[in-house]
PyMOL commands that place a pseudoatom at each C-alpha (Angstrom):
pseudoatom trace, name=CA, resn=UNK, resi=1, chain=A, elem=C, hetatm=0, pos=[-85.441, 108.863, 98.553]
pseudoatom trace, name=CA, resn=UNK, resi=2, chain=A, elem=C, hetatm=0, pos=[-83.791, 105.560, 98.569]
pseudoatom trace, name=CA, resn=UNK, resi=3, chain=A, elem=C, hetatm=0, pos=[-84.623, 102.819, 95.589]
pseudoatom trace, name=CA, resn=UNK, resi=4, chain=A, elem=C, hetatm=0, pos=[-84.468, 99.322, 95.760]
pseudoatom trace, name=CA, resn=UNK, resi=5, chain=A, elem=C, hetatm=0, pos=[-85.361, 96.925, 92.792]
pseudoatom trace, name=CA, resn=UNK, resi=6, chain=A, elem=C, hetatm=0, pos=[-85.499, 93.589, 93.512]
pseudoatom trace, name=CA, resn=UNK, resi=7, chain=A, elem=C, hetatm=0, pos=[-85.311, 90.696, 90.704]
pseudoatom trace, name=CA, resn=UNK, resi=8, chain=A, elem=C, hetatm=0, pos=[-85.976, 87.268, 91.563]
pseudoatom trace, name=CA, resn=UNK, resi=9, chain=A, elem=C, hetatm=0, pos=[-86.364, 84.547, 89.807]
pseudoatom trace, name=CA, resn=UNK, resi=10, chain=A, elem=C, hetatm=0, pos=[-89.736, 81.927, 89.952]
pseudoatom trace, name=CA, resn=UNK, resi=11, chain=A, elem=C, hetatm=0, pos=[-93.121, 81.790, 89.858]
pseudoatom trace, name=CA, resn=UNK, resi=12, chain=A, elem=C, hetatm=0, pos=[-95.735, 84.659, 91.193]
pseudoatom trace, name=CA, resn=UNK, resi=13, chain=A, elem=C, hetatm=0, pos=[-96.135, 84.036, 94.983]
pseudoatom trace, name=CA, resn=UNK, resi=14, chain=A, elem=C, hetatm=0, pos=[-99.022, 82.421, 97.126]
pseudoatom trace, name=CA, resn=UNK, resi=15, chain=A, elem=C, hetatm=0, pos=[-101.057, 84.883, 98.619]
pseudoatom trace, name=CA, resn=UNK, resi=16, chain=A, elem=C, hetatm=0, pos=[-100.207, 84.863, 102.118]
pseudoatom trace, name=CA, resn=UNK, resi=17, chain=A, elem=C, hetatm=0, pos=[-96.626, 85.711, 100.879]
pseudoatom trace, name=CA, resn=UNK, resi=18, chain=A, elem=C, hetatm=0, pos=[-97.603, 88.563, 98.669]
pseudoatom trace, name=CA, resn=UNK, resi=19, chain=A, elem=C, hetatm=0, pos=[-99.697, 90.112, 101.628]
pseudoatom trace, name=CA, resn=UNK, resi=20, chain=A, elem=C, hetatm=0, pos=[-96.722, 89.697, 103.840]
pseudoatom trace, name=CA, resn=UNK, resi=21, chain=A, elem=C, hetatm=0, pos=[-94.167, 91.316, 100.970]
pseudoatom trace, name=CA, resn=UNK, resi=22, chain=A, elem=C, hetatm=0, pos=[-96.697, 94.186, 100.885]
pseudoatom trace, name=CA, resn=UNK, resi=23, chain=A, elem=C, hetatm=0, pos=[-96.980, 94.520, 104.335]
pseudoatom trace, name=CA, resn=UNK, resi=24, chain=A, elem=C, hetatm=0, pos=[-93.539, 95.297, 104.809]
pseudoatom trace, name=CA, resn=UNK, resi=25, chain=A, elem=C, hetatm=0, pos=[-93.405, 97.125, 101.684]
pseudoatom trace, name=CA, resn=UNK, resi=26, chain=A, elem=C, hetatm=0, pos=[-95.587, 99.435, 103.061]
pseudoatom trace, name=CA, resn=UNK, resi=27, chain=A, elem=C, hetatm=0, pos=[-93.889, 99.798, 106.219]
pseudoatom trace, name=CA, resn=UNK, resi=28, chain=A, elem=C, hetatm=0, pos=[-91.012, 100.999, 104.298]
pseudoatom trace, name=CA, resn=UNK, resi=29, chain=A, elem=C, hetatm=0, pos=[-92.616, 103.198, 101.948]
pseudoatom trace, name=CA, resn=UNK, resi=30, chain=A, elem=C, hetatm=0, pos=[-91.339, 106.349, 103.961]
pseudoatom trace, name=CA, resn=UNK, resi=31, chain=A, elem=C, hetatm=0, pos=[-87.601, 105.411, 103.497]
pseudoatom trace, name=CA, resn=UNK, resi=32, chain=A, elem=C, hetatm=0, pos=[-87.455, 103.808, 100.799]
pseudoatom trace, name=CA, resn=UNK, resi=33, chain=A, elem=C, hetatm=0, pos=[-89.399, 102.979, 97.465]
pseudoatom trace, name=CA, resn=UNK, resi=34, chain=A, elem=C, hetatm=0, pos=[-89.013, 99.224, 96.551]
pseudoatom trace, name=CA, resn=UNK, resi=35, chain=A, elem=C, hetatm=0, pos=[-89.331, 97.699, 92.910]
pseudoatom trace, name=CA, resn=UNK, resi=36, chain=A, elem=C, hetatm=0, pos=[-90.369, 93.934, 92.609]
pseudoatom trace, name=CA, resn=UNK, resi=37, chain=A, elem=C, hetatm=0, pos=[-90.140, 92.097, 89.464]
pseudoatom trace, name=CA, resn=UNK, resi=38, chain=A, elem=C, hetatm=0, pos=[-90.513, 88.301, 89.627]
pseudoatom trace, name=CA, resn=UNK, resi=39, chain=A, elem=C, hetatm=0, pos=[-88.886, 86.762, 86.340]
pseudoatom trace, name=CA, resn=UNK, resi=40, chain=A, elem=C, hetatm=0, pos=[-89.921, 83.327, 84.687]
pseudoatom trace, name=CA, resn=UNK, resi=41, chain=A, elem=C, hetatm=0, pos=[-89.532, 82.825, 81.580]
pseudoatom trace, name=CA, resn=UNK, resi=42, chain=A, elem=C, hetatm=0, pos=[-90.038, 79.581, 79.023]
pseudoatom trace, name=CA, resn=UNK, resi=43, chain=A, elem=C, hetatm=0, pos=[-86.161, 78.796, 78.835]
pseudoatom trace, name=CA, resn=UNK, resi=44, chain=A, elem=C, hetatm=0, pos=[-86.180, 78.957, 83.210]
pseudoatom trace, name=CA, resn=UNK, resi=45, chain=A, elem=C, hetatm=0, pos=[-89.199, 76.382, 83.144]
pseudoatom trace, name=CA, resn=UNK, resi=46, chain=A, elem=C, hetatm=0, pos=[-87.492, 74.493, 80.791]
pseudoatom trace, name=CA, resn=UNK, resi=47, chain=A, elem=C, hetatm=0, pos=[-84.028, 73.685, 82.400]
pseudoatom trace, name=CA, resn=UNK, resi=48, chain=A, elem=C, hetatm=0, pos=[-83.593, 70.362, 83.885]
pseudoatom trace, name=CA, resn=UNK, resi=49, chain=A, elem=C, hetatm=0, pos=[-79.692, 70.855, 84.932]
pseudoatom trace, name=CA, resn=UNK, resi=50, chain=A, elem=C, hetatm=0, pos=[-78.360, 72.881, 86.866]
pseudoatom trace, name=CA, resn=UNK, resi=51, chain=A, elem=C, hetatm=0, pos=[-75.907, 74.674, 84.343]
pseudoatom trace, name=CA, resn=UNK, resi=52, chain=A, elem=C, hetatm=0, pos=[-78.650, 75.357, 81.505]
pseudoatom trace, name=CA, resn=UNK, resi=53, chain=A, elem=C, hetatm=0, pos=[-80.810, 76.530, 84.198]
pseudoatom trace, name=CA, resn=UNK, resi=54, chain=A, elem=C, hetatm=0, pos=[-78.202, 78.948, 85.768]
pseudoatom trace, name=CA, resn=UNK, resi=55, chain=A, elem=C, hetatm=0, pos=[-77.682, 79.676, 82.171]
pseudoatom trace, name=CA, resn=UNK, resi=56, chain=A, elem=C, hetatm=0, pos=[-81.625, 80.498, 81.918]
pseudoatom trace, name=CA, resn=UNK, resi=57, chain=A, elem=C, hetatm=0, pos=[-81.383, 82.178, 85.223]
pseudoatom trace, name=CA, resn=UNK, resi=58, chain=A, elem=C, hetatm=0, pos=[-78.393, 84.812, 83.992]
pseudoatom trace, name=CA, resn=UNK, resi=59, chain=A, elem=C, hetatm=0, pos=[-80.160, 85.801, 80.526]
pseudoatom trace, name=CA, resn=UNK, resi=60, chain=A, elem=C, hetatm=0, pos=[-83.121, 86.310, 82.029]
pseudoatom trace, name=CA, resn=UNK, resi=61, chain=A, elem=C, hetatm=0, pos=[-81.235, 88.698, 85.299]
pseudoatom trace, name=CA, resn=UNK, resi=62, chain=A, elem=C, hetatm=0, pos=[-78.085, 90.165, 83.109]
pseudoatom trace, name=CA, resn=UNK, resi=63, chain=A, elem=C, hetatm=0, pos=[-80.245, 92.901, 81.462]
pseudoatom trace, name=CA, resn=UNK, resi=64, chain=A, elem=C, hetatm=0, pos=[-81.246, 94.275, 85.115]
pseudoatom trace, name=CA, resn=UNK, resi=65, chain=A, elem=C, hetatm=0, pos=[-77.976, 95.008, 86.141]
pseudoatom trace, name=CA, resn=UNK, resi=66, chain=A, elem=C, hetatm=0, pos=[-77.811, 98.317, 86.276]
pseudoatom trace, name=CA, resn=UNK, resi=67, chain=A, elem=C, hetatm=0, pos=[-75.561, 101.024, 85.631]
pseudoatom trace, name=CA, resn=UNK, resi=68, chain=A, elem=C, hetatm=0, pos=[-75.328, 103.573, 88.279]
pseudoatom trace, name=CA, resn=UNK, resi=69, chain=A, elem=C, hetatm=0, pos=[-76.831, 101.143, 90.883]
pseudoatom trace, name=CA, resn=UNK, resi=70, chain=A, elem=C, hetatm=0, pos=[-75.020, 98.937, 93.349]
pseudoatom trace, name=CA, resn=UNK, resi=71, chain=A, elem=C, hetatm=0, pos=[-76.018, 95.146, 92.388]
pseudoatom trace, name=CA, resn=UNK, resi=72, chain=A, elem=C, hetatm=0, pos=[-76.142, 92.738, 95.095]
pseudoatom trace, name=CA, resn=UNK, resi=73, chain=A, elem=C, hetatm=0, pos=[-76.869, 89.183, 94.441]
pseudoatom trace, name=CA, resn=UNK, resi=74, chain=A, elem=C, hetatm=0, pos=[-77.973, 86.772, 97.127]
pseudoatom trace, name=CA, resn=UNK, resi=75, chain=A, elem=C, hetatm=0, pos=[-76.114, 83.485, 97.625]
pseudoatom trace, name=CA, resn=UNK, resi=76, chain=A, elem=C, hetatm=0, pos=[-75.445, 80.960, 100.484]
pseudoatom trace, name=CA, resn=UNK, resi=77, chain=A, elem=C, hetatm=0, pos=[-71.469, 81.360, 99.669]
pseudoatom trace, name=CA, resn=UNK, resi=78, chain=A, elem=C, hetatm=0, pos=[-71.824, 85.223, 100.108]
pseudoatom trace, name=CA, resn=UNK, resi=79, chain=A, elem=C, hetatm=0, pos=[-70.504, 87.537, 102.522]
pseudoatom trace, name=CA, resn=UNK, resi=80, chain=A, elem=C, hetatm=0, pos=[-72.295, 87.541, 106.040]
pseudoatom trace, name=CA, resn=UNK, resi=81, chain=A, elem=C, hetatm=0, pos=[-73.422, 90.580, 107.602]
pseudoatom trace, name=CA, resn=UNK, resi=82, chain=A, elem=C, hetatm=0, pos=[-75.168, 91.858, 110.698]
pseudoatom trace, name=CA, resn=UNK, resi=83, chain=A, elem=C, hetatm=0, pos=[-78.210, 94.324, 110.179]
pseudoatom trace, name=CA, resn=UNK, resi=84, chain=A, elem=C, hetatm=0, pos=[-76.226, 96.884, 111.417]
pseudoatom trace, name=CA, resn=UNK, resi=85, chain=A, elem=C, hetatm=0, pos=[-73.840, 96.838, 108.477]
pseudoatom trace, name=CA, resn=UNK, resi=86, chain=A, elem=C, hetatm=0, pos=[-76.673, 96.016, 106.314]
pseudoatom trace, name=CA, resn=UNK, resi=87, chain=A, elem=C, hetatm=0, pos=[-77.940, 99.109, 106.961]
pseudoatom trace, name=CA, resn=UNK, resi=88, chain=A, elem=C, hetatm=0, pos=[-74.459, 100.870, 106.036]
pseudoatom trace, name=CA, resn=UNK, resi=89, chain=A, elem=C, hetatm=0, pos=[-74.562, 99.252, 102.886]
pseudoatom trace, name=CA, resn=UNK, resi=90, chain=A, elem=C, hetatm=0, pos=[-77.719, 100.773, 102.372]
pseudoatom trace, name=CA, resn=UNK, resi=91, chain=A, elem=C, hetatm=0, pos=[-76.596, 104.379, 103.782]
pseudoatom trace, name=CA, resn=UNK, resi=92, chain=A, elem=C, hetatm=0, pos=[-74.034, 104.188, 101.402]
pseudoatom trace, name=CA, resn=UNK, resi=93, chain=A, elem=C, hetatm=0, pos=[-75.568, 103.428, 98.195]
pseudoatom trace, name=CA, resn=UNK, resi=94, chain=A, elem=C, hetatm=0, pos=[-79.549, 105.250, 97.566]
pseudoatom trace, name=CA, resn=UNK, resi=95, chain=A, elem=C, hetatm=0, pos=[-80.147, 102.974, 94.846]
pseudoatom trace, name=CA, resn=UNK, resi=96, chain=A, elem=C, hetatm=0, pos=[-79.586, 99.359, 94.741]
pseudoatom trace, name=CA, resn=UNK, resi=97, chain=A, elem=C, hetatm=0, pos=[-80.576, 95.891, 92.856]
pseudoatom trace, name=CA, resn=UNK, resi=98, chain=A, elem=C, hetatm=0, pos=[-80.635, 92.796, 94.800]
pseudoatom trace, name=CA, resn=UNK, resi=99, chain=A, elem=C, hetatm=0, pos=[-80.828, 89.501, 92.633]
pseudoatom trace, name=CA, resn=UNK, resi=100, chain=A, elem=C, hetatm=0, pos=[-82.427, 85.868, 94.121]
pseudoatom trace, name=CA, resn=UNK, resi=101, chain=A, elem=C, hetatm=0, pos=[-81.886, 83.237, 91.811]
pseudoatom trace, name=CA, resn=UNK, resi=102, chain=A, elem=C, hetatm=0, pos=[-84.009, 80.168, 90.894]
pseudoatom trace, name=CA, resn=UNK, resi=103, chain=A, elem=C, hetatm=0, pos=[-83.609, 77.064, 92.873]
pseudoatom trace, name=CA, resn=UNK, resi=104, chain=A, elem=C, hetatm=0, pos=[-80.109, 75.773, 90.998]
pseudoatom trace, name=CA, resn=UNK, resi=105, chain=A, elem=C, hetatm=0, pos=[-78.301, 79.126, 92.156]
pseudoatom trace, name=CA, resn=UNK, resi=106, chain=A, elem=C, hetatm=0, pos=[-76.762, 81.734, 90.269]
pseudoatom trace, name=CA, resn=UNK, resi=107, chain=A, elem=C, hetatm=0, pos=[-73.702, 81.381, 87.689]
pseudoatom trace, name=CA, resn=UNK, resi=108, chain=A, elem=C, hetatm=0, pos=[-70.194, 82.094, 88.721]
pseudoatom trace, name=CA, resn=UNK, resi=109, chain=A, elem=C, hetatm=0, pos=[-69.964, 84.980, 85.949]
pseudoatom trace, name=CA, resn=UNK, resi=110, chain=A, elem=C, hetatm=0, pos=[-73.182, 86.347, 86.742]
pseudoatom trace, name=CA, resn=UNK, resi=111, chain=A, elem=C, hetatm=0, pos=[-71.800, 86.631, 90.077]
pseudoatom trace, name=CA, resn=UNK, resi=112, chain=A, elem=C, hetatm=0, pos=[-68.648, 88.328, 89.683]
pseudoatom trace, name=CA, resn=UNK, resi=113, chain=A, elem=C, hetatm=0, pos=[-70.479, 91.121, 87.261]
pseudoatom trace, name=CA, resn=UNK, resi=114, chain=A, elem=C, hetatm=0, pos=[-72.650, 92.052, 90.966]
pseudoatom trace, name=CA, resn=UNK, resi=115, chain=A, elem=C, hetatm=0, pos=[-71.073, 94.953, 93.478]
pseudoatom trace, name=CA, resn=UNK, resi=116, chain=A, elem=C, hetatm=0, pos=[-71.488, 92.253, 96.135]
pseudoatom trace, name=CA, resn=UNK, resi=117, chain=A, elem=C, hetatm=0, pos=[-72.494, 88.994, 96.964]
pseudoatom trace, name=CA, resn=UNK, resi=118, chain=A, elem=C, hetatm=0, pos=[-74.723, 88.357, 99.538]
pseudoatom trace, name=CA, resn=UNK, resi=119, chain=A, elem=C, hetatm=0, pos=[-75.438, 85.674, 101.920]
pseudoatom trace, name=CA, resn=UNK, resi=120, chain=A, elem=C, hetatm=0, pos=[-78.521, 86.164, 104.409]
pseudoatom trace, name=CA, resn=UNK, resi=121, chain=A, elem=C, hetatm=0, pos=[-77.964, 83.225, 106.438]
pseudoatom trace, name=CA, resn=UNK, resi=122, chain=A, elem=C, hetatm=0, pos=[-75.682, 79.767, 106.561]
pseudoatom trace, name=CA, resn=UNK, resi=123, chain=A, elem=C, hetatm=0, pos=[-79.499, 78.329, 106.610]
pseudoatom trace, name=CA, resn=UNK, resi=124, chain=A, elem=C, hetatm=0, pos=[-80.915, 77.048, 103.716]
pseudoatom trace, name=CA, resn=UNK, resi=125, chain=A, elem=C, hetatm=0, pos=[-84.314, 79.023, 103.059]
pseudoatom trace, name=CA, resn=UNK, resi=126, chain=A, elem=C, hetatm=0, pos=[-86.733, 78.356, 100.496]
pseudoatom trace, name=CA, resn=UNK, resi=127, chain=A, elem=C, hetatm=0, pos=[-86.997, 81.430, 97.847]
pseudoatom trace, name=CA, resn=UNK, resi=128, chain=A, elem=C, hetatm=0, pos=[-90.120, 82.805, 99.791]
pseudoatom trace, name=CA, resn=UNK, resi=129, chain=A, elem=C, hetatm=0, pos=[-88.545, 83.251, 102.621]
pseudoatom trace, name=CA, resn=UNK, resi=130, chain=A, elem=C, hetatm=0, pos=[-85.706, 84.633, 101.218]
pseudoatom trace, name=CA, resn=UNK, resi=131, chain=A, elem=C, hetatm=0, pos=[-87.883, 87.619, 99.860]
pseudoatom trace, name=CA, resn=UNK, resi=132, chain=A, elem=C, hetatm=0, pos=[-89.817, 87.766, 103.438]
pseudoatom trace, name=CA, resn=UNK, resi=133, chain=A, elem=C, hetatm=0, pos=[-86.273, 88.363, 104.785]
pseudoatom trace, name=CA, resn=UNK, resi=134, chain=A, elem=C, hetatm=0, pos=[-84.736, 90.576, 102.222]
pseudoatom trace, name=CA, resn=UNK, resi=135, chain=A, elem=C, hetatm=0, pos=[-87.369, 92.885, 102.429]
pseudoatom trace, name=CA, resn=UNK, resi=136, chain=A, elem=C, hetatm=0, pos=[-87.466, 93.002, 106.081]
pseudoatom trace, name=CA, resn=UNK, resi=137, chain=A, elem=C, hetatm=0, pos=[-84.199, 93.760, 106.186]
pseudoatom trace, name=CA, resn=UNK, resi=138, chain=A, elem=C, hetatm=0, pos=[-84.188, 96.527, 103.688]
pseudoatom trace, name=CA, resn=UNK, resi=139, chain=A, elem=C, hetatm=0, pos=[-86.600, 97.888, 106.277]
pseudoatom trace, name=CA, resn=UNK, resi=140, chain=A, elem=C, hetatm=0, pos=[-84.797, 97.421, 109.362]
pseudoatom trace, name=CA, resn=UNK, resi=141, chain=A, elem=C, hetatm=0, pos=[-81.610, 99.021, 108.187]
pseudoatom trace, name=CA, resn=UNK, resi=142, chain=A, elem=C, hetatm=0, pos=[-83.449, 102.345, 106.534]
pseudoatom trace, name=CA, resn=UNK, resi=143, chain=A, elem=C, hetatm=0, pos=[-85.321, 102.053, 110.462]
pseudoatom trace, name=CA, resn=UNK, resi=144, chain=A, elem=C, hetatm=0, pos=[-81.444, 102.203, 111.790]
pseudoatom trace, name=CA, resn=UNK, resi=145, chain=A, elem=C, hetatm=0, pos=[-80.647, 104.548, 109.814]
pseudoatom trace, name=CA, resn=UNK, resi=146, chain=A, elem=C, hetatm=0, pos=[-83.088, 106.961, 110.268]
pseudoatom trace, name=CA, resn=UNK, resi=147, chain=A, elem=C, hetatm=0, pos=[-82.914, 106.444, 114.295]
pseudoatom trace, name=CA, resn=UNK, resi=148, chain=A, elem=C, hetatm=0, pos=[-86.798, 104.435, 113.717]
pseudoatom trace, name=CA, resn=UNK, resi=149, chain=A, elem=C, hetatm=0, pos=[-87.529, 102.559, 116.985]
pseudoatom trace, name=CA, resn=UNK, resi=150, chain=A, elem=C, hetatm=0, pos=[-88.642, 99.629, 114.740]
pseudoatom trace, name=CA, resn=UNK, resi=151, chain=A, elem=C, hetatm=0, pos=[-85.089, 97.952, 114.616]
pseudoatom trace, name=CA, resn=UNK, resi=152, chain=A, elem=C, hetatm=0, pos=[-85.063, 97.625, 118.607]
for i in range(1, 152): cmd.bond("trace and resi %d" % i, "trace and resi %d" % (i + 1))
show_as sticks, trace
zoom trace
């Protein structure tokens, strides 16, 4: 079975967002068991700049890297990819950590410690919909690659 975690950074979600994160949580469930852990800590509410709070951001997501997982953070100046090679990414690697940053972005050095950087679209998204389409993703490609009509 597949394994996703998924750190982001910010506040616990509205309802109608967690509902929607479950939903498709639960759609997955048969490919793929998914992990979320929303981070905010005192030093993230804190930072006022944008360097001490990328600085916040990157103590509070450096311990999650993992070893023997591919980390993937998400950022606008990532690499683009269709859902087709999203879901050879995922083929390729059964357990994976995907990082979403606060609202200042992620550190440079935090970034080149990932596997991969991500973008998932040249659109700027608030962090809820980020998650909304991460997820959705994660369960489109495990539908592609287990031949799911779901993707269609």
């Amino acid at each position: 079975m597949r394994r996703v975690a998924i750190y982001a950074i910010g506040k616990r979600e509205d309802r109608c967002t967690q509902h929607l994160l479950e939903e498709l949580r639960t759609n997955a469930k048969r490919f793929v068991h998914i992990q979320w852990h929303q981070i905010y800590t005192k030093q993230i509410h804190q930072a006022q700049r944008t360097h001490e709070a990328q600085q916040a951001y990157t103590q509070a997501l450096e311990p999650h890297l993992l070893q023997g997982w591919f980390n993937v953070a998400l950022d606008p100046k990532g690499q683009e990819m269709d859902s087709f090679a999203f879901a050879k990414l995922l083929e390729r690697h059964t357990k994976m950590a995907f990082f979403i940053g606060g609202a200042y972005g992620l550190e440079d050095a935090f970034l080149r410690r990932c596997d991969l950087v991500l973008s998932l679209s040249k659109l700027t998204m608030s962090h809820k919909v980020a998650k909304i389409v991460l997820v959705e993703q994660i369960f489109r490609g495990c539908s592609i690659i287990n031949h799911h009509p779901y993707h269609k």
